[in-house]
N, CA, C and O atoms as CSV, one atom per row, in Angstrom:
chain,resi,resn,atom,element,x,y,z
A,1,UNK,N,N,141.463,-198.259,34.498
A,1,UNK,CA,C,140.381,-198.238,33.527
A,1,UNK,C,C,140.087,-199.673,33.106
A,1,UNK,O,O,140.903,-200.548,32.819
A,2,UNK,N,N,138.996,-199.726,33.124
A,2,UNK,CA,C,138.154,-201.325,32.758
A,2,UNK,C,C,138.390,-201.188,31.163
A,2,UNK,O,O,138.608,-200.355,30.282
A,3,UNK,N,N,138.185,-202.683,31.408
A,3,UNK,CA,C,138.195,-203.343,29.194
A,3,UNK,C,C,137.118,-202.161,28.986
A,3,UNK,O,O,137.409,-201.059,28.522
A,4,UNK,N,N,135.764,-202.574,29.419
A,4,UNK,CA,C,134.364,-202.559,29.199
A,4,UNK,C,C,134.654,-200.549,29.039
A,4,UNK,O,O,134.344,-199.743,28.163
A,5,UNK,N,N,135.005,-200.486,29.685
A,5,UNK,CA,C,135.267,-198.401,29.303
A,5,UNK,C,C,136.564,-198.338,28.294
A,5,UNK,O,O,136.602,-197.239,27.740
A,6,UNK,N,N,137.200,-198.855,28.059
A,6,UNK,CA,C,137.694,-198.441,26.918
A,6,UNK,C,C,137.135,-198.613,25.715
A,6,UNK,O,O,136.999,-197.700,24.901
A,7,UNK,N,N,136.605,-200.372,25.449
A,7,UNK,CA,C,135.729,-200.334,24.574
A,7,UNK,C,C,134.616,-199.303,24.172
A,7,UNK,O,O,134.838,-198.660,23.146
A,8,UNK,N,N,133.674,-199.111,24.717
A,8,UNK,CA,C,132.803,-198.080,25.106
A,8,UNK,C,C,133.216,-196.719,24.335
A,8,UNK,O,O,132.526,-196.075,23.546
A,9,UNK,N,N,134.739,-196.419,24.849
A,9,UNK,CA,C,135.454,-195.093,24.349
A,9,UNK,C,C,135.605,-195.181,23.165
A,9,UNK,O,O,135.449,-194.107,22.584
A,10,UNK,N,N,135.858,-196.051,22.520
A,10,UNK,CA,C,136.470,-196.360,21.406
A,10,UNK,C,C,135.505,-196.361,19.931
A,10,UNK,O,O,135.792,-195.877,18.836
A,11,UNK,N,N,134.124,-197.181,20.413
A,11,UNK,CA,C,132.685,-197.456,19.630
A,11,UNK,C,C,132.255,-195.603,20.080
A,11,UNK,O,O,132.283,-195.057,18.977
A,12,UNK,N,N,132.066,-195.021,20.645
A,12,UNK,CA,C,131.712,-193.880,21.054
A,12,UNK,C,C,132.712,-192.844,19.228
A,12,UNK,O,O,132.209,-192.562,18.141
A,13,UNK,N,N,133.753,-192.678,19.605
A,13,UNK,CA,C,134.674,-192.164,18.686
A,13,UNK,C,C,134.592,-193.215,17.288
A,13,UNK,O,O,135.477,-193.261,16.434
A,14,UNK,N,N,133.581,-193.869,17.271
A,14,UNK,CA,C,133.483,-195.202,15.535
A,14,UNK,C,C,134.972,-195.367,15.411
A,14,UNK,O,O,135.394,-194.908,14.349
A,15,UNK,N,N,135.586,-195.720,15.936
A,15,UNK,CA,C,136.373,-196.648,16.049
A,15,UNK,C,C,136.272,-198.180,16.301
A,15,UNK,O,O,135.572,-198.513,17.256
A,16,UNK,N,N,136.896,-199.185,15.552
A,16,UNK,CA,C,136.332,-200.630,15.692
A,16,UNK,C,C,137.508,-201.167,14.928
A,16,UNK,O,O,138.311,-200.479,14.298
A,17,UNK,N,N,137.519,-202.395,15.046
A,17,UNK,CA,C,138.789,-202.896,14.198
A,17,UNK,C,C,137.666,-203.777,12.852
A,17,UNK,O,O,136.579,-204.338,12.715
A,18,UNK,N,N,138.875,-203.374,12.126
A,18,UNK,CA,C,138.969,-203.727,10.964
A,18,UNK,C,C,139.768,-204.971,10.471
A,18,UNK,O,O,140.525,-205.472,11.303
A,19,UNK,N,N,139.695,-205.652,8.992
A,19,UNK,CA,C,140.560,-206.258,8.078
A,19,UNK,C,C,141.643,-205.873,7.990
A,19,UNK,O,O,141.805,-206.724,7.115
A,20,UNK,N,N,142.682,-205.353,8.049
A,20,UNK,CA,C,144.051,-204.891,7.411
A,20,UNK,C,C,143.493,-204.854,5.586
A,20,UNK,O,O,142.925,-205.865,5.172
A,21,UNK,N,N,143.683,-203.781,4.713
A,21,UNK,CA,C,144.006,-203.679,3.554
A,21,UNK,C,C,145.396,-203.582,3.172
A,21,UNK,O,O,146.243,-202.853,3.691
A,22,UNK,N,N,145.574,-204.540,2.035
A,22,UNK,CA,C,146.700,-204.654,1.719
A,22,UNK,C,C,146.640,-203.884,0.143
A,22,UNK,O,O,145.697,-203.915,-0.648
A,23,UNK,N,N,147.577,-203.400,0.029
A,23,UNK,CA,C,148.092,-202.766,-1.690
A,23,UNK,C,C,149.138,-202.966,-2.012
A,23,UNK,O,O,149.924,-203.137,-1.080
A,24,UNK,N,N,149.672,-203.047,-3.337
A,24,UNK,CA,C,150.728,-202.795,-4.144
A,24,UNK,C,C,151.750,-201.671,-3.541
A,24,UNK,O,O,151.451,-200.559,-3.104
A,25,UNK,N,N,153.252,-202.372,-3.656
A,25,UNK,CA,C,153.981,-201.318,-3.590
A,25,UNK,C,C,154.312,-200.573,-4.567
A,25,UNK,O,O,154.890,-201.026,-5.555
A,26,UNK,N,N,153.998,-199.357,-4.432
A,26,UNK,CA,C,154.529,-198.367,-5.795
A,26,UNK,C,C,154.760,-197.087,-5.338
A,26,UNK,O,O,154.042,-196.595,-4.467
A,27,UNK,N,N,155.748,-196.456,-5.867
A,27,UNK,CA,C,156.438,-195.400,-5.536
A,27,UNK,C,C,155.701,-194.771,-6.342
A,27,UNK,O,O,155.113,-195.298,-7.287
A,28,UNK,N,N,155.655,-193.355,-5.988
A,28,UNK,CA,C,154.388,-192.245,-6.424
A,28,UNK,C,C,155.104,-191.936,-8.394
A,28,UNK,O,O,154.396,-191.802,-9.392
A,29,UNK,N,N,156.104,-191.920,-8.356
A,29,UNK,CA,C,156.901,-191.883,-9.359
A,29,UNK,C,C,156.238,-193.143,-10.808
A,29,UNK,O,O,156.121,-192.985,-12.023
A,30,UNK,N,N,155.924,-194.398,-9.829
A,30,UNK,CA,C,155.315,-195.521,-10.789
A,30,UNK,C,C,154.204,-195.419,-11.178
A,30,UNK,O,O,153.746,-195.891,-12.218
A,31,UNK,N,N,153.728,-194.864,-10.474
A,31,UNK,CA,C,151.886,-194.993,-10.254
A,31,UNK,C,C,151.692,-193.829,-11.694
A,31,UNK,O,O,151.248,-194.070,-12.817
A,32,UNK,N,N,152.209,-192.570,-11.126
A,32,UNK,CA,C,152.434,-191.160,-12.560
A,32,UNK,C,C,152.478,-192.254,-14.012
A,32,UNK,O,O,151.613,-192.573,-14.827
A,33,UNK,N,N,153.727,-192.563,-13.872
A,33,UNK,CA,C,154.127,-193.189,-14.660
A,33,UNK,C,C,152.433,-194.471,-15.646
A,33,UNK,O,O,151.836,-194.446,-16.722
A,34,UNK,N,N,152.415,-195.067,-14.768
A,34,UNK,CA,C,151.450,-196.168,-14.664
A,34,UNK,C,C,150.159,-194.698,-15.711
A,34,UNK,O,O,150.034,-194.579,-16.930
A,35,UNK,N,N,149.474,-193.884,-14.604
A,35,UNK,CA,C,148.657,-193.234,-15.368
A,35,UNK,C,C,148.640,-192.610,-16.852
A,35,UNK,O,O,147.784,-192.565,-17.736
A,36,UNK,N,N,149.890,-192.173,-16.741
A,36,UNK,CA,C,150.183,-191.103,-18.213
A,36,UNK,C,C,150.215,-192.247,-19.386
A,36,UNK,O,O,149.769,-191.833,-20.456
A,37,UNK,N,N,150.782,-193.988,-19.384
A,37,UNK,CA,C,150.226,-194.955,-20.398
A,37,UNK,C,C,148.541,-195.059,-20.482
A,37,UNK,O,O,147.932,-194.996,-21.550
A,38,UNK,N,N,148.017,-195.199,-19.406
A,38,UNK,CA,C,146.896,-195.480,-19.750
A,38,UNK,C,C,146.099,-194.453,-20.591
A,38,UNK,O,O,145.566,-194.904,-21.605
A,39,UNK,N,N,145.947,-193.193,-20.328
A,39,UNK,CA,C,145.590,-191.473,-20.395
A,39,UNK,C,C,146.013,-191.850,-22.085
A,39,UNK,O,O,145.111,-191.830,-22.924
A,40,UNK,N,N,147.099,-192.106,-22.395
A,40,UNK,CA,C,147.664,-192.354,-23.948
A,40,UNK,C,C,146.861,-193.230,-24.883
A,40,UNK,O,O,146.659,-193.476,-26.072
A,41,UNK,N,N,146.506,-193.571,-23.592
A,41,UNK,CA,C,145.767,-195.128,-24.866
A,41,UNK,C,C,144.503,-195.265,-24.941
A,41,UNK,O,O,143.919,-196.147,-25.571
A,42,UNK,N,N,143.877,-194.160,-24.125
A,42,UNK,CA,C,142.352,-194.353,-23.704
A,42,UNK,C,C,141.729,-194.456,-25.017
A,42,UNK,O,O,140.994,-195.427,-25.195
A,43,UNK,N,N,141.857,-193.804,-25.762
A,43,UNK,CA,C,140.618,-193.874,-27.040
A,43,UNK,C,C,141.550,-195.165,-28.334
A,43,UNK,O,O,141.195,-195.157,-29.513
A,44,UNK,N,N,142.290,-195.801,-28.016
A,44,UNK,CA,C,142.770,-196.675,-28.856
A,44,UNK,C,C,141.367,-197.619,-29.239
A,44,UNK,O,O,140.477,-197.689,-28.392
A,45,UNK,N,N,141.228,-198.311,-30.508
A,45,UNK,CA,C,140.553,-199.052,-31.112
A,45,UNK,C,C,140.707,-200.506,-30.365
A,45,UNK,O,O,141.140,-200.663,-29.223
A,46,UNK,N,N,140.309,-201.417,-31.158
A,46,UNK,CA,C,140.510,-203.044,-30.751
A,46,UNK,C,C,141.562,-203.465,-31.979
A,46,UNK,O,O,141.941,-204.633,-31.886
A,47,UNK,N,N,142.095,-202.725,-33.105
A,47,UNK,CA,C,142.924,-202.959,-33.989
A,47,UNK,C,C,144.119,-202.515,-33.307
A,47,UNK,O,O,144.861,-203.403,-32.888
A,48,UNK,N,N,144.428,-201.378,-33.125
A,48,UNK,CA,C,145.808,-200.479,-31.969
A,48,UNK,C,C,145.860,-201.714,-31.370
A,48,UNK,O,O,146.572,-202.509,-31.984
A,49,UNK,N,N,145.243,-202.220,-30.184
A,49,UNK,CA,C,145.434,-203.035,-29.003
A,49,UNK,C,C,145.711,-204.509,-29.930
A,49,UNK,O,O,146.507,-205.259,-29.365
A,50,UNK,N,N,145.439,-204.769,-30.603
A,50,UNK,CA,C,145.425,-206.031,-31.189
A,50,UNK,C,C,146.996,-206.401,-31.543
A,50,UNK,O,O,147.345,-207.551,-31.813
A,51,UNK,N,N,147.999,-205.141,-31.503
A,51,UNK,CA,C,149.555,-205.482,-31.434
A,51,UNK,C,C,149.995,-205.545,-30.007
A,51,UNK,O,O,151.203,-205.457,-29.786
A,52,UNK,N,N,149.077,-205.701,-28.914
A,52,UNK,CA,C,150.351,-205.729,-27.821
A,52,UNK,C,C,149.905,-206.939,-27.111
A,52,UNK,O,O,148.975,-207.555,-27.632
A,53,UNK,N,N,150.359,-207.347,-26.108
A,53,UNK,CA,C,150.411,-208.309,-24.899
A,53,UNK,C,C,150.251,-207.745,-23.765
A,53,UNK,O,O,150.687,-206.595,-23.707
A,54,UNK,N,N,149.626,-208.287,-22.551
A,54,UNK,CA,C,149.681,-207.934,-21.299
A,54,UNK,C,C,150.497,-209.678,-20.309
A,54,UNK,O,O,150.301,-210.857,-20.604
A,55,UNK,N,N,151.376,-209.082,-19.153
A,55,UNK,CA,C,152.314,-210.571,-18.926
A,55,UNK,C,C,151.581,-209.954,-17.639
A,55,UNK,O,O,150.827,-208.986,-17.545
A,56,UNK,N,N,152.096,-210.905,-16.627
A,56,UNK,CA,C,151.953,-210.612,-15.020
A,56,UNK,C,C,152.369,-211.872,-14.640
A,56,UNK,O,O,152.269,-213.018,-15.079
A,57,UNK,N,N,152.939,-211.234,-13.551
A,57,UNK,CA,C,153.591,-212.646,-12.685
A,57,UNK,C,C,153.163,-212.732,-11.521
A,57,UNK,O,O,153.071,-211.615,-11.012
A,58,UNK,N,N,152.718,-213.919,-10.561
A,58,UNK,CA,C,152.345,-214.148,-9.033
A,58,UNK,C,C,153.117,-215.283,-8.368
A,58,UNK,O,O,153.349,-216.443,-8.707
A,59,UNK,N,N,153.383,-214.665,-7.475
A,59,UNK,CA,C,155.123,-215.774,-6.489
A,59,UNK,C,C,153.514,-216.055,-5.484
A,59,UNK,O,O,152.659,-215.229,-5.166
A,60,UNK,N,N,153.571,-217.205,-5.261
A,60,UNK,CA,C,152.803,-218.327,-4.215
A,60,UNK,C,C,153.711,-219.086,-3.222
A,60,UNK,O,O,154.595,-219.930,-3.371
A,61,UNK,N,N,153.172,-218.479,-2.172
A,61,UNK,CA,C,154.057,-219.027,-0.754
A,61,UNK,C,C,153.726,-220.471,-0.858
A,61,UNK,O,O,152.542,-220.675,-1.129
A,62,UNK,N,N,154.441,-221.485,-0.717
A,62,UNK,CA,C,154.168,-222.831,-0.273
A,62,UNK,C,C,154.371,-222.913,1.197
A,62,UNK,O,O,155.328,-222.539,1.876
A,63,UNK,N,N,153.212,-223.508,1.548
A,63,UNK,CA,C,153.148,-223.720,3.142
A,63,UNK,C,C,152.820,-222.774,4.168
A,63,UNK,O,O,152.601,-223.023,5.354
A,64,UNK,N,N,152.805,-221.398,3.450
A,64,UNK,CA,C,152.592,-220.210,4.542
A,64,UNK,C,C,151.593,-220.038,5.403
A,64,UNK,O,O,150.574,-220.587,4.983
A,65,UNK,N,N,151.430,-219.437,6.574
A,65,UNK,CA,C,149.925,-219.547,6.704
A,65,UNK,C,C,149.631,-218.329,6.806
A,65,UNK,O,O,150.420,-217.414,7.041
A,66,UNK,N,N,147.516,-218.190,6.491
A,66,UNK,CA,C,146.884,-216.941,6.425
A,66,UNK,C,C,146.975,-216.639,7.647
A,66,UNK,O,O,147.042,-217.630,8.373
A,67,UNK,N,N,147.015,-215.316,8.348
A,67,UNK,CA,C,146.452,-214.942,9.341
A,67,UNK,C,C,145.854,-213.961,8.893
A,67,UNK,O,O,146.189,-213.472,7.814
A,68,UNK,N,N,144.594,-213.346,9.805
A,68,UNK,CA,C,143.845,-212.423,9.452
A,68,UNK,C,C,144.571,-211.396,10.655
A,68,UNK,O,O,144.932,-211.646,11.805
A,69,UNK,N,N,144.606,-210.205,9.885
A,69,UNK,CA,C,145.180,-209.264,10.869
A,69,UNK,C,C,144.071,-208.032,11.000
A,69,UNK,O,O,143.255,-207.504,10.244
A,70,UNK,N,N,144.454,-207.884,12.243
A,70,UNK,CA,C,143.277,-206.121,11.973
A,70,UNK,C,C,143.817,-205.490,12.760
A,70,UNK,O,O,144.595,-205.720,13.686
A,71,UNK,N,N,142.939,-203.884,11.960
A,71,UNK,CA,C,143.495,-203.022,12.241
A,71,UNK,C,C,142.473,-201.899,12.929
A,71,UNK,O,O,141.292,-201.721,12.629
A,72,UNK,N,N,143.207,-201.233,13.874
A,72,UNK,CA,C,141.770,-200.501,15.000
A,72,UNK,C,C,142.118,-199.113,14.220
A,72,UNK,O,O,143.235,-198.612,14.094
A,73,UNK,N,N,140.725,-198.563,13.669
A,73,UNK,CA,C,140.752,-197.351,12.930
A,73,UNK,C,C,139.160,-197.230,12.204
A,73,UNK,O,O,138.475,-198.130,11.718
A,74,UNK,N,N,138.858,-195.684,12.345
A,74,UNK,CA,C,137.390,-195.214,12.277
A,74,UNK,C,C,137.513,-195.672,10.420
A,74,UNK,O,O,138.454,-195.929,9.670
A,75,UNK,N,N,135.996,-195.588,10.263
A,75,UNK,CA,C,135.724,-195.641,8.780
A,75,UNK,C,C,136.393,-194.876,7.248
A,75,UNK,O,O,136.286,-195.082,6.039
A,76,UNK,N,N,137.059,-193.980,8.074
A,76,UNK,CA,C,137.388,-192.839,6.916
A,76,UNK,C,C,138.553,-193.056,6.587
A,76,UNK,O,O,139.025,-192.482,5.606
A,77,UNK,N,N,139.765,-194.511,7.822
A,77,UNK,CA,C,140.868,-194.217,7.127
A,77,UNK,C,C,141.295,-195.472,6.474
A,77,UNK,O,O,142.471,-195.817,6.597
A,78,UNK,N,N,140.818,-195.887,6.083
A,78,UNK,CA,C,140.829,-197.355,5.271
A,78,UNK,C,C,142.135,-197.176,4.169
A,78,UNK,O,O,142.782,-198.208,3.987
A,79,UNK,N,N,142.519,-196.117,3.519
A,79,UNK,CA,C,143.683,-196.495,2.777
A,79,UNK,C,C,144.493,-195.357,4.070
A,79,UNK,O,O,144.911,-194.371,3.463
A,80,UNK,N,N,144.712,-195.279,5.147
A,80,UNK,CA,C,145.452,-194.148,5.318
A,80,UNK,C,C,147.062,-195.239,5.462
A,80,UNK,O,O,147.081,-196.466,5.363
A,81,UNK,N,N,147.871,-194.629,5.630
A,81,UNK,CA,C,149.331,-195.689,5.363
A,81,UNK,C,C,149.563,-196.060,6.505
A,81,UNK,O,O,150.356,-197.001,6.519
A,82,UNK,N,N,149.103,-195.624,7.828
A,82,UNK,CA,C,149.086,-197.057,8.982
A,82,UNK,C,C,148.222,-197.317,9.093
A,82,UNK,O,O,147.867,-196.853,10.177
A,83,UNK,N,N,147.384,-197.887,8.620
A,83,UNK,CA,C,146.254,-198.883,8.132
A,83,UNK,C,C,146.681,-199.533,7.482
A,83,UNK,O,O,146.277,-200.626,7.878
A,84,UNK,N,N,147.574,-199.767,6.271
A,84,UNK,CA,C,147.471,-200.921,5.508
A,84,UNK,C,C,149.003,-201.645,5.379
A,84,UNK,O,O,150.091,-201.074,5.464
A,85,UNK,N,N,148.829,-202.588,5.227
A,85,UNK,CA,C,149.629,-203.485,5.078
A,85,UNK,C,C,149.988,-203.981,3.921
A,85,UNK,O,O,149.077,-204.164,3.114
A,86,UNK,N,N,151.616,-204.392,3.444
A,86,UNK,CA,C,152.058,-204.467,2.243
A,86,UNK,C,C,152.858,-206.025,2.159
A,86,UNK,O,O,154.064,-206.012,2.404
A,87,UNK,N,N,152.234,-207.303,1.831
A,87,UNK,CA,C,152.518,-208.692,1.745
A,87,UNK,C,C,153.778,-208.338,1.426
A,87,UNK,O,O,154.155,-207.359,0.782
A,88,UNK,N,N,154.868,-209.854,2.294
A,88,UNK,CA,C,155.915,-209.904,1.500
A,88,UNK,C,C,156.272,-211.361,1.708
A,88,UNK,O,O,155.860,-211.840,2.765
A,89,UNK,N,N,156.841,-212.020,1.043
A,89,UNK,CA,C,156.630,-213.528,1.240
A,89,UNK,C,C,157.859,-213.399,1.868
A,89,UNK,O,O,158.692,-212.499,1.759
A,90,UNK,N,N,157.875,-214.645,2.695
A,90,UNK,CA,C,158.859,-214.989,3.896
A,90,UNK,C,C,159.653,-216.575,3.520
A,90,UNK,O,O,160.769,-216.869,3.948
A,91,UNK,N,N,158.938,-217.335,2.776
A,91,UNK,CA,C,158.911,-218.444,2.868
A,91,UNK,C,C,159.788,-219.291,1.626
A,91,UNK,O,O,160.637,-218.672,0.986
A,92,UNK,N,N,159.559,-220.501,1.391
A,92,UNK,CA,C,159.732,-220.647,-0.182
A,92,UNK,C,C,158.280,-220.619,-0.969
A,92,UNK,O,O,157.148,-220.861,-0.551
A,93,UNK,N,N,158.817,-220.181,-2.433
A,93,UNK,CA,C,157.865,-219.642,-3.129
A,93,UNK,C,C,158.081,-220.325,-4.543
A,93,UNK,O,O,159.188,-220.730,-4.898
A,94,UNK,N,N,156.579,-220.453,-5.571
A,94,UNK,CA,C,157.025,-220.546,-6.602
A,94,UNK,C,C,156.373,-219.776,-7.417
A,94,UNK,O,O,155.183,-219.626,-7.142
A,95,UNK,N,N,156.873,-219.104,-8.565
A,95,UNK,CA,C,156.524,-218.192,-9.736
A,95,UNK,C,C,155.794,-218.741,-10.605
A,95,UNK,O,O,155.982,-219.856,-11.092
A,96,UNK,N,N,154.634,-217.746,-10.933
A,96,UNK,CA,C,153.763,-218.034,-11.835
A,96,UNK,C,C,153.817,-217.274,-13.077
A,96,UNK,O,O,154.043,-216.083,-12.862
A,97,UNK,N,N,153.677,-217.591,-14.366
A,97,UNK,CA,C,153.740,-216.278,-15.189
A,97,UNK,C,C,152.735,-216.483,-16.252
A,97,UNK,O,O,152.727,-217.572,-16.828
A,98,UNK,N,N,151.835,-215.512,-16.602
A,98,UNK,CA,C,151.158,-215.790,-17.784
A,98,UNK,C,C,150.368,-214.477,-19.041
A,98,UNK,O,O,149.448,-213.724,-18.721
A,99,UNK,N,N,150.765,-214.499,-19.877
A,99,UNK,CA,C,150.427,-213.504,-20.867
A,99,UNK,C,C,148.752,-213.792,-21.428
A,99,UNK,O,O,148.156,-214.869,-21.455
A,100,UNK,N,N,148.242,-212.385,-21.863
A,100,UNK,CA,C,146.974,-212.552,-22.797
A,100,UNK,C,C,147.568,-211.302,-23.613
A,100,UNK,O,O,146.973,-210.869,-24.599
């Protein structure tokens, strides 16, 4: 079988490669978790919120390099779980941290 007929097969079935999507790791357990705070707080004021903080932290690879990766899969499966890809730094790194 030729390139040119598989390709062909492939655009035929909308299949095409893609970006790789990447997401957060979270166990279905976190995510619950994650929802049932928010669900709690939905109708809070700007006084309620005015006692808390939000922190987050981001580790930055030094030196790493981007590659763009893709992934061969029709339109519909964009989050399916071999489709996406989950960063993990390899390298040295340094931590960022900052509150509002």
């Amino acid at each position: 079988v030729s390139d040119t007929t598989v390709w062909k097969a492939l655009k035929e079935r909308g299949i095409k490669p893609y970006r790789e999507e990447f997401k957060f790791i979270l166990k279905s357990e976190n995510k619950l978790l994650r929802l049932a705070y928010c669900i709690e707080r939905k109708d809070w004021t700007i006084v309620e919120w005015g006692n808390y903080g939000f922190t987050d932290e981001m580790s930055i690879e030094v030196g790493g390099l981007y590659r763009l990766h893709l992934v061969w899969r029709d339109s519909t499966e964009r989050w399916h779980e071999d489709c996406v890809g989950a960063m993990k730094k390899q390298g040295i790194s340094v931590m960022c941290w900052g509150m509002i």
